[in-house]
C-alpha positions in Angstrom: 49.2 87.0 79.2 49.9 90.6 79.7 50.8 92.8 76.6 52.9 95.6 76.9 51.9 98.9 74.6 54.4 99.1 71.9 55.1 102.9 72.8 56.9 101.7 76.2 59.0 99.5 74.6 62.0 101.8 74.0 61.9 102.9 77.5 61.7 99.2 78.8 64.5 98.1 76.7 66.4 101.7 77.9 65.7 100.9 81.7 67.2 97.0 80.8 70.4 98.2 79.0 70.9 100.3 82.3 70.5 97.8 84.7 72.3 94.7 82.6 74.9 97.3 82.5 74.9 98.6 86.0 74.8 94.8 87.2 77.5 93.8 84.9 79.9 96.3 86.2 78.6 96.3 89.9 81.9 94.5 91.3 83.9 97.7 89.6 83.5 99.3 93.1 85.4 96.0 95.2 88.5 97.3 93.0 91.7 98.9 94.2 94.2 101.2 92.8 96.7 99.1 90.6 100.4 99.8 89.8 99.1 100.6 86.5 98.6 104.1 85.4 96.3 104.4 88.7 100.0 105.2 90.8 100.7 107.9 87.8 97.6 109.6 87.4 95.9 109.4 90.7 97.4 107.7 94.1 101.2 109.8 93.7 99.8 113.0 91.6 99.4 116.0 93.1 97.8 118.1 90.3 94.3 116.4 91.6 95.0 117.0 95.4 93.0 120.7 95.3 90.4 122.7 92.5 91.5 126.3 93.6 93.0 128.6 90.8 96.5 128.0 90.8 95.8 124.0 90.1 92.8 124.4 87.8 95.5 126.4 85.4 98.1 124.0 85.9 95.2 120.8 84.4 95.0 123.4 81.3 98.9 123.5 81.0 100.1 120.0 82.0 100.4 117.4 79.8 103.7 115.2 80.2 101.9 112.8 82.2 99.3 111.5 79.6 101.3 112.7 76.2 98.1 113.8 75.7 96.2 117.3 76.5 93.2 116.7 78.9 92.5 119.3 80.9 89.2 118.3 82.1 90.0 114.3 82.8 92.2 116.5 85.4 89.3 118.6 86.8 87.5 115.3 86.9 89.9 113.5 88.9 90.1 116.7 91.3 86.6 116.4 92.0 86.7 113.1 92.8 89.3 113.3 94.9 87.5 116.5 96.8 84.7 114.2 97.7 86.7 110.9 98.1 90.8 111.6 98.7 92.7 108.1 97.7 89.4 106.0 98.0 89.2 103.9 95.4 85.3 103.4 95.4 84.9 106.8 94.6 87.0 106.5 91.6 85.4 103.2 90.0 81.8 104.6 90.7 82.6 107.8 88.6 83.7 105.3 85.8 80.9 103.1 86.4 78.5 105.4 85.9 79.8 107.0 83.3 79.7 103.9 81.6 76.3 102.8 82.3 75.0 106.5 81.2 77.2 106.1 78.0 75.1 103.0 77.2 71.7 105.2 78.0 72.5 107.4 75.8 74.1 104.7 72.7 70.5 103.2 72.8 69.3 106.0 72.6 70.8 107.4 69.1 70.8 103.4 68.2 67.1 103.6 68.6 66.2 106.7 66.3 68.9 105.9 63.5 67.1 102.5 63.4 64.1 104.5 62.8 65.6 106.8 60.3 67.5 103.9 58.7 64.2 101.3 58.1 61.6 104.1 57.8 58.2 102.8 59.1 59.6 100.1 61.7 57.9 99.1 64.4 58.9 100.4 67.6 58.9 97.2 68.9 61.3 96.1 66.2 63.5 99.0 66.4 64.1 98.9 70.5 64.9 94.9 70.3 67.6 95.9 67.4 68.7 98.8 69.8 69.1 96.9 72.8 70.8 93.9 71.5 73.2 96.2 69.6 74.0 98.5 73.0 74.6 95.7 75.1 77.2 94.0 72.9 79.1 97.3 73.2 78.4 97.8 76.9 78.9 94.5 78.6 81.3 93.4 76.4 84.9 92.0 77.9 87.1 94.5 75.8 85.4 97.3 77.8 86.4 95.7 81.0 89.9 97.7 80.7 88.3 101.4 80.1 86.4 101.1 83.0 87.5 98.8 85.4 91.1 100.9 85.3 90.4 104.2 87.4 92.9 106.1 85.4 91.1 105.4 82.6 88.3 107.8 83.5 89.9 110.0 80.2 88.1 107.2 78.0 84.8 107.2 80.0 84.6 110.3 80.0 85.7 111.4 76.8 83.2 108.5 75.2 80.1 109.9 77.3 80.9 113.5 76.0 81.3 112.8 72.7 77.7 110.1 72.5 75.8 113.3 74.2 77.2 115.6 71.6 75.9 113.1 69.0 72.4 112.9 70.6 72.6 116.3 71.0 73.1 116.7 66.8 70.4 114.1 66.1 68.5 116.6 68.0 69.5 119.3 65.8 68.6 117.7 62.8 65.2 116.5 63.8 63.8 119.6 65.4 65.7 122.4 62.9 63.0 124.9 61.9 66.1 126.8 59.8 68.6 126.6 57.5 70.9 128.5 59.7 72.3 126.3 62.4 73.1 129.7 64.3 70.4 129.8 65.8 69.9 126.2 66.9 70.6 125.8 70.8 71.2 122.2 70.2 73.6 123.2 67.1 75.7 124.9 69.6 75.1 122.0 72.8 76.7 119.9 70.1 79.8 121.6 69.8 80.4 122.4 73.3 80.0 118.7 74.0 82.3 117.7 71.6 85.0 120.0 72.9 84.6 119.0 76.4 84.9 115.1 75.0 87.7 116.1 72.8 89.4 117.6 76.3 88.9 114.8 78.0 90.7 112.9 76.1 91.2 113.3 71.9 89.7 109.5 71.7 87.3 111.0 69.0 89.5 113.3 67.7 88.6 111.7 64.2 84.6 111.6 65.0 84.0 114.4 62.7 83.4 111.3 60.1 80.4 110.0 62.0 78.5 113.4 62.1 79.3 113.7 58.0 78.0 110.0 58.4 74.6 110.7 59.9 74.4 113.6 57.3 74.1 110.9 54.5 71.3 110.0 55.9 69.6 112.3 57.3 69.8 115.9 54.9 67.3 114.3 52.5 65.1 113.3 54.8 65.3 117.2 56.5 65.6 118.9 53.0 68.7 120.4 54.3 71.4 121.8 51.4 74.3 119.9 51.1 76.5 123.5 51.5 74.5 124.1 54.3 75.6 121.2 56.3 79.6 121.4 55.2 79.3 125.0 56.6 78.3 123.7 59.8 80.7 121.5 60.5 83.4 124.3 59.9 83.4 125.2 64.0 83.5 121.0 64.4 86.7 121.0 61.7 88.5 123.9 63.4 87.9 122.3 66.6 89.1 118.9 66.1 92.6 120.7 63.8 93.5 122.8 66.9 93.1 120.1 69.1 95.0 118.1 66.7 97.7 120.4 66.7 98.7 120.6 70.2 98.6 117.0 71.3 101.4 116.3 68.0 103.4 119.1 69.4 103.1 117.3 72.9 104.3 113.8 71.6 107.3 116.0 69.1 108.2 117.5 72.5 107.3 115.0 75.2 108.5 114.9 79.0 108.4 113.6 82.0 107.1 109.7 82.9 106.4 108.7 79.5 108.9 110.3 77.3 110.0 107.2 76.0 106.8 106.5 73.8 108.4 109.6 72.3 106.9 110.9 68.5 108.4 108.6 65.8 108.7 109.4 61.7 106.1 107.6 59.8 107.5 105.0 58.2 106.9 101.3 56.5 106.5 99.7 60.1 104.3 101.6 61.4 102.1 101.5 57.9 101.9 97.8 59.0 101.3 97.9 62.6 98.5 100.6 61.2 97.0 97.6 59.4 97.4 95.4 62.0 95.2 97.0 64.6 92.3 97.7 61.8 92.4 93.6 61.9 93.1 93.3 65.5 90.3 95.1 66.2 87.7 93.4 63.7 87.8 89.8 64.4 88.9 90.7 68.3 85.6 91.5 69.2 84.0 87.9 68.2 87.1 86.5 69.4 87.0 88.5 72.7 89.7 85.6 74.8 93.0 85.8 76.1 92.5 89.6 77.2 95.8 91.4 79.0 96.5 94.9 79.2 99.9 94.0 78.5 100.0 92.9 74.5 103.6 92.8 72.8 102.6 91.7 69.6 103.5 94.5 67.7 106.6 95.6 70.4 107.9 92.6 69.2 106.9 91.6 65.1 108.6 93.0 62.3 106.8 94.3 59.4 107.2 91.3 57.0 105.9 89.0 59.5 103.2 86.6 58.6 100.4 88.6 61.3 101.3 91.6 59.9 101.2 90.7 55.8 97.8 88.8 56.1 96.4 91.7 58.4 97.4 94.2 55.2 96.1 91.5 53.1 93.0 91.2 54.7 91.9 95.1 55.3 93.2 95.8 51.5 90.9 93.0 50.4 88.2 94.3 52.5 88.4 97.7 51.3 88.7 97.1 47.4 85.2 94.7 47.8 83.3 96.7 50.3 84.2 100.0 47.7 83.1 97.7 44.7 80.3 97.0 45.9 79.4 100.6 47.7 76.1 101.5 46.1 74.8 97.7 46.9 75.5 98.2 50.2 76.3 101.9 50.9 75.7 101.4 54.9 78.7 98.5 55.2 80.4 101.4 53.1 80.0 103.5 55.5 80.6 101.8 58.6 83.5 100.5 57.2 85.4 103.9 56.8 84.4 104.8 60.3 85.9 101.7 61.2 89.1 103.3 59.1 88.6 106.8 60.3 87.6 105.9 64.0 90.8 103.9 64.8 93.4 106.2 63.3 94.4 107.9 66.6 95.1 104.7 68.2 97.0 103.2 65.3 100.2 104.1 66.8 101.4 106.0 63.8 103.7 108.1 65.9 104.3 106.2 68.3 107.7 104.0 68.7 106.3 102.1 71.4 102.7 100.5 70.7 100.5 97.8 71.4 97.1 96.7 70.9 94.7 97.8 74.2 91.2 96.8 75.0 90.6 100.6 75.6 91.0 101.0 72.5 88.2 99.5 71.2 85.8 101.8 73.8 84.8 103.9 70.4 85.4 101.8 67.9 83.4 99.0 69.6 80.3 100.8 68.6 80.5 100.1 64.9 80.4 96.7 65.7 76.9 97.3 67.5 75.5 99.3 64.5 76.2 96.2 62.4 74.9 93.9 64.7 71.9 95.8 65.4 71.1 96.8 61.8 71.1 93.0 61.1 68.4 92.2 63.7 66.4 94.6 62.6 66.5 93.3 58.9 65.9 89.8 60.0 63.3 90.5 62.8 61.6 93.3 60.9 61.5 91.2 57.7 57.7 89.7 57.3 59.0 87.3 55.1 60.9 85.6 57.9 59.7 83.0 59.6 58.4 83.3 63.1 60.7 80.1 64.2 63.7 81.7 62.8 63.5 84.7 64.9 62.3 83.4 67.7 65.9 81.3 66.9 67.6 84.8 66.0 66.8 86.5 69.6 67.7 83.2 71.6 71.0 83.3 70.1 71.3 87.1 70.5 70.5 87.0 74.1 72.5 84.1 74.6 75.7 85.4 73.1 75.0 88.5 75.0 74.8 86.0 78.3 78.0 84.6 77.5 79.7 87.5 76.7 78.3 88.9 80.4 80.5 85.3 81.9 83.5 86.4 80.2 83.4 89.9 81.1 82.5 89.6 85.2 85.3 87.7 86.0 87.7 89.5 83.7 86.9 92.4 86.0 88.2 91.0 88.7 91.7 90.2 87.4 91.9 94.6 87.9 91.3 93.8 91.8 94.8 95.0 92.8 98.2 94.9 91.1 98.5 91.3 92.1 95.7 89.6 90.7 96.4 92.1 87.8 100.2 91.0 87.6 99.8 87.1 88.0 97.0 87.8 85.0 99.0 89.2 83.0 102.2 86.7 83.7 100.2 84.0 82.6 99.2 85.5 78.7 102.7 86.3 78.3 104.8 84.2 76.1 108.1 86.8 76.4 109.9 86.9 79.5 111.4 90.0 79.0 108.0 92.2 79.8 107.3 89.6 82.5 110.0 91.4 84.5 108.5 94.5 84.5 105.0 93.5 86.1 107.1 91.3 88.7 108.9 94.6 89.5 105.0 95.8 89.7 104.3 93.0 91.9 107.2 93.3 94.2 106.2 97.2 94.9 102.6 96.2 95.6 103.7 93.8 98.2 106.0 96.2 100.0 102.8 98.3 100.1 100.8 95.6 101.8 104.0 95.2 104.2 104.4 91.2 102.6 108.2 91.8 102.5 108.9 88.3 101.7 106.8 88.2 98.7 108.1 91.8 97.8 111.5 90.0 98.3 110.9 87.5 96.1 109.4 89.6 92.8 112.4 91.7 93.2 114.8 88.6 93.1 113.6 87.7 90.0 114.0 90.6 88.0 117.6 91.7 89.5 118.5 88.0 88.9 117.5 88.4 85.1 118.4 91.8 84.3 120.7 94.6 84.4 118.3 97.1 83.3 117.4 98.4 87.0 118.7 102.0 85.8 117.3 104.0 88.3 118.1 101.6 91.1 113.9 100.9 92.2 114.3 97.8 92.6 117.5 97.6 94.2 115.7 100.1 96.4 112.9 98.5 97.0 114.1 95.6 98.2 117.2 97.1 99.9 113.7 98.6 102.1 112.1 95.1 102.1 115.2 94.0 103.8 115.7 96.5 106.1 112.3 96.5 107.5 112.3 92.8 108.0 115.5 92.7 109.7 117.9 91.3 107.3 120.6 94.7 107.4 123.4 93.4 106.0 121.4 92.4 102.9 119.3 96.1 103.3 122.8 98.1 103.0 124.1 96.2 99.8 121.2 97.2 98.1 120.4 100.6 99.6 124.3 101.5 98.8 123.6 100.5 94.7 120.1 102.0 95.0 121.8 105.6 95.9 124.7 105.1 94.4 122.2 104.4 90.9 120.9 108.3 91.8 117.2 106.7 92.0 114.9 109.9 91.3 112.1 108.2 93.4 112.2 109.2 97.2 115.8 108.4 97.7 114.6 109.6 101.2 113.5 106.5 102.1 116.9 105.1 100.6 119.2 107.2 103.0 116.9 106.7 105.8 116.5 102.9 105.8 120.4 102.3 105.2 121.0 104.4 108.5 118.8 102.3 110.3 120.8 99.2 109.0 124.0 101.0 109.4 122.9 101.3 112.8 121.8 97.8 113.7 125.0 96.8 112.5 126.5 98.8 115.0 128.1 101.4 112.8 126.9 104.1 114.7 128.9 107.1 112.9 127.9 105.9 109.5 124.3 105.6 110.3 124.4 109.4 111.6 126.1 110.4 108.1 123.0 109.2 106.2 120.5 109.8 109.0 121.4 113.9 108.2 121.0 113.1 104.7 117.3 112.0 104.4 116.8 115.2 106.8 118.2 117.3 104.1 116.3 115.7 101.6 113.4 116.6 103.4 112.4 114.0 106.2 110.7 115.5 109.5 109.5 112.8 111.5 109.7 111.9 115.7 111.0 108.4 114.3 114.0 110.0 112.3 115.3 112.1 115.2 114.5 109.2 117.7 117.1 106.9 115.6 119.3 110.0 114.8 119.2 110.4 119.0 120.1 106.1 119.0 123.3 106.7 116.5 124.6 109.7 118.4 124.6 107.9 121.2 126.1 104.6 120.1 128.7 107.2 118.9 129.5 108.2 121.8 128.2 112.2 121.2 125.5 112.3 124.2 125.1 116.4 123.3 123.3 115.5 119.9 121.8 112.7 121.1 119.6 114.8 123.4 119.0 117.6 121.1 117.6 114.8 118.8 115.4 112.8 121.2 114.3 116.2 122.4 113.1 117.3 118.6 111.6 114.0 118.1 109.4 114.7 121.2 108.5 118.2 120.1 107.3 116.5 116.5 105.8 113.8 118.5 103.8 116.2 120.5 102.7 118.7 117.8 104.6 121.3 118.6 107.0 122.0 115.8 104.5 123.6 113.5 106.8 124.1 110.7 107.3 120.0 110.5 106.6 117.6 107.7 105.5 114.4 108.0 106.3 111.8 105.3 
């Protein structure tokens, strides 16, 4: 039988979290863009379209898309976008990769801190513990959302940032030939990591508590003063309070798209929606079913409900035992307030509209894995142990990590396209209110794919079961479904409430489509009214002035009618250089 030296076992068990992870995620790249934060960020944004000057300033100065300030998830998305336009491949392999380099690098500081944390391990021991722990993080179904979703590059991003600027500090502290941090080069690489991940996206605004964390155990071993270290993480502190700072003034002041999960006064329900997601996201993770992006619980609960009572019972319960019994077991101690600390930014303190997110568990997941993998290594590093039971231990470890790998393939492709995504998420919802707004999702996805009967039918169902339709969309949409499959008379009831509802989005298409059923109709005049209106709005195409030309003509005005078919010709020829196409 061939034996492996135990010095290549961290690499082996490296290369296999790579490639499990790589595998695992592989049909990432069959996805497309979904009608869900994808349309928002990337397919209709224009920020990304170009990296010169004038738009690299803007990603440093927008933020009413996200709420949140990420000036280099913009930059990313630009670069993509240089290199692929609207692709989606291009998009998913950024995320996958970033992913599967994210899990590198957690084996990585999983590997020494199991070193540092059982002093005297075997290698052997300590890259088993490390690989079993980073592959329940990394091929685990709740981080099927983070990375499957292309917008969600900000938490792929951020995460790998902020994992390099820890492996950058346990470089720090285990090649420091100082007491002045100064004039460390990895001191420094650790900051300027953290700030990129913290522009990225403020996921880890609160990660400050894990380097204080690794401090714990590691200034004794480095004879480092404990002054020493709290002066070092004064650039870390300043960092994380300015960034702080602006993203609360963005959600005090927010604007555009997303306005509406406007800032909201701390109060008792948000205290226990607060507990809530500390429990949601501790038994979630063994309990890893029923996933949807789409999770209402909280939308929908009051505060003295029985999921939110038993949820404060239960983290107050944990907290007073696990603090009772700190110095018996100081690492739960300590995982436990990084469980705390880790998840405040997502607890939707602020927030008036919140819900529980598998993204959201993309940082906090790793706790989980320290806990997991700290507990193999006790077990399989204990000589006291049976052989047989852990033999037993790694079967089961390896086989939850198997089933966890079923769960979270074909959980990746529910993100496909907005349908599968939309018929997913229809089936976990028990509330038929939200169901409306991912058949209105639906309905634009099919116009897209030109299935106007299916579009026609999504749109039925929420116009039949609502009066919401503010903006007019999806009168608009399928007042366009109708015109396009030749059902005008339906096309110009709906196109008449669509404009009439002063629908922001391309009421171009609005004026132009209810001329051409104006016109099939044979109401010539009419149709040239709203003809000249989608040209003032902006339309320059051979096809407007070609059905401009028709109407005039129908109207009996034969002078107009040539000028138009003789523009359309010039735009169909090139010639008008001043043109815009739609």
């Amino acid at each position: 039988m061939l034996k492996i030296n135990k010095n290549f076992y961290p690499a082996i068990a490296c290369f296999s979290v790579v490639i499990i992870t790589f595998i695992t995620f592989l049909p990432t790249l069959g996805l497309d863009f979904v009608i869900w934060d994808d349309d928002i960020s990337i397919t209709t944004h224009k920020l990304i379209r170009s990296l010169d000057w004038a738009h690299i300033k803007k990603m440093f100065q927008k933020v009413s898309v996200l709420l949140k300030y990420a000036p280099f998830y913009w930059v990313s998305l630009g670069a993509t976008y240089k290199f692929y336009q609207l692709d989606p491949f291009g998009y998913h392999l950024h995320n996958m990769l970033l992913h599967t380099a994210s899990a590198a690098i957690l084996f990585s500081i999983l590997y020494q801190f199991f070193n540092i944390l059982f002093p005297g391990s075997d290698k052997k021991i300590s890259a088993t513990a490390a690989l079993i722990a980073t592959l329940f993080w990394s091929i685990h179904p709740l981080r099927v959302n983070a990375v499957s979703l292309a917008a969600n590059r900000t938490y792929c991003q951020a995460i790998f940032f902020i994992l390099l600027s820890l492996l950058s500090y346990f470089k720090f502290m285990n090649t420091r030939k100082s007491q002045k941090a100064c004039i460390e080069p990895y001191y420094w690489l650790t900051i300027i990591l953290f700030i990129i991940s913290l522009l990225s996206f403020p996921i880890g605004i609160t990660f400050l508590i894990v380097f204080i964390a690794f401090d714990y155990y590691m200034l004794q071993r480095n004879q480092v003063k404990l002054l020493t270290a709290a002066i070092e993480k004064i650039p870390i502190i300043l960092i994380t309070f300015a960034v702080f700072a602006i993203n609360v003034a963005v959600r005090i002041n927010p604007e555009g798209i997303r306005a509406e999960h406007q800032f909201s006064q701390l109060g008792f329900h948000q205290i226990m929606k607060a507990f809530y997601m500390w429990a949601f996201y501790i038994w979630k993770p063994l309990i890893p079913l029923k996933l949807t992006p789409l999770n209402p619980v909280l939308i929908e609960s009051a505060p003295t409900d029985p999921n939110m009572v038993i949820s404060a019972l239960l983290i107050i319960f944990l907290t007073i035992t696990i603090i009772i019994y700190r110095k018996r077991f100081p690492g739960l101690f300590i995982v436990w307030i990084i469980h705390l600390i880790i998840l405040t930014p997502v607890l939707g303190l602020t927030d008036k509209i919140h819900y529980p997110a598998e993204r959201y568990a993309y940082l906090q997941g790793i706790t989980w894995s320290l806990v997991i993998g700290a507990l193999v290594h006790l077990i399989y590093g204990n000589p006291n142990v049976k052989k047989i039971f852990k033999k037993t231990l790694l079967y089961i470890a390896f086989m939850t990590i198997a089933i966890l790998i079923s769960f979270t393939m074909p959980h990746i492709l529910i993100w496909k396209n907005t349908i599968t995504l939309g018929r997913h998420i229809i089936s976990e919802l028990d509330i038929d209110y939200y169901k409306l707004d991912i058949y209105h999702r639906m309905g634009v996805a099919y116009f897209q794919k030109g299935k106007l009967q299916e579009a026609i039918f999504c749109f039925n169902i929420v116009l039949n079961n609502t009066n919401e339709d503010k903006n007019g969309l999806d009168y608009l949409y399928r007042g366009m479904s109708y015109a396009i499959s030749n059902q005008p008379d339906k096309a110009i009831i709906d196109l008449l409430t669509a404009i009439e509802k002063h629908s922001d989005f391309a009421p171009v298409r609005a004026h132009f489509w209810l001329a051409d059923s104006l016109l099939k109709t044979g109401r010539p005049a009419e149709a040239v009214v709203y003809f000249k209106k989608a040209f003032d709005l902006g339309l320059r195409s051979p096809i407007l002035f070609k059905k401009m030309g028709r109407a005039y003509e129908k109207a009996g005005d034969t002078a107009n009618a040539v000028q138009a078919y003789k523009t359309a010709e010039m735009l169909a020829s090139g010639n008008d250089k001043k043109s815009k196409t739609e």
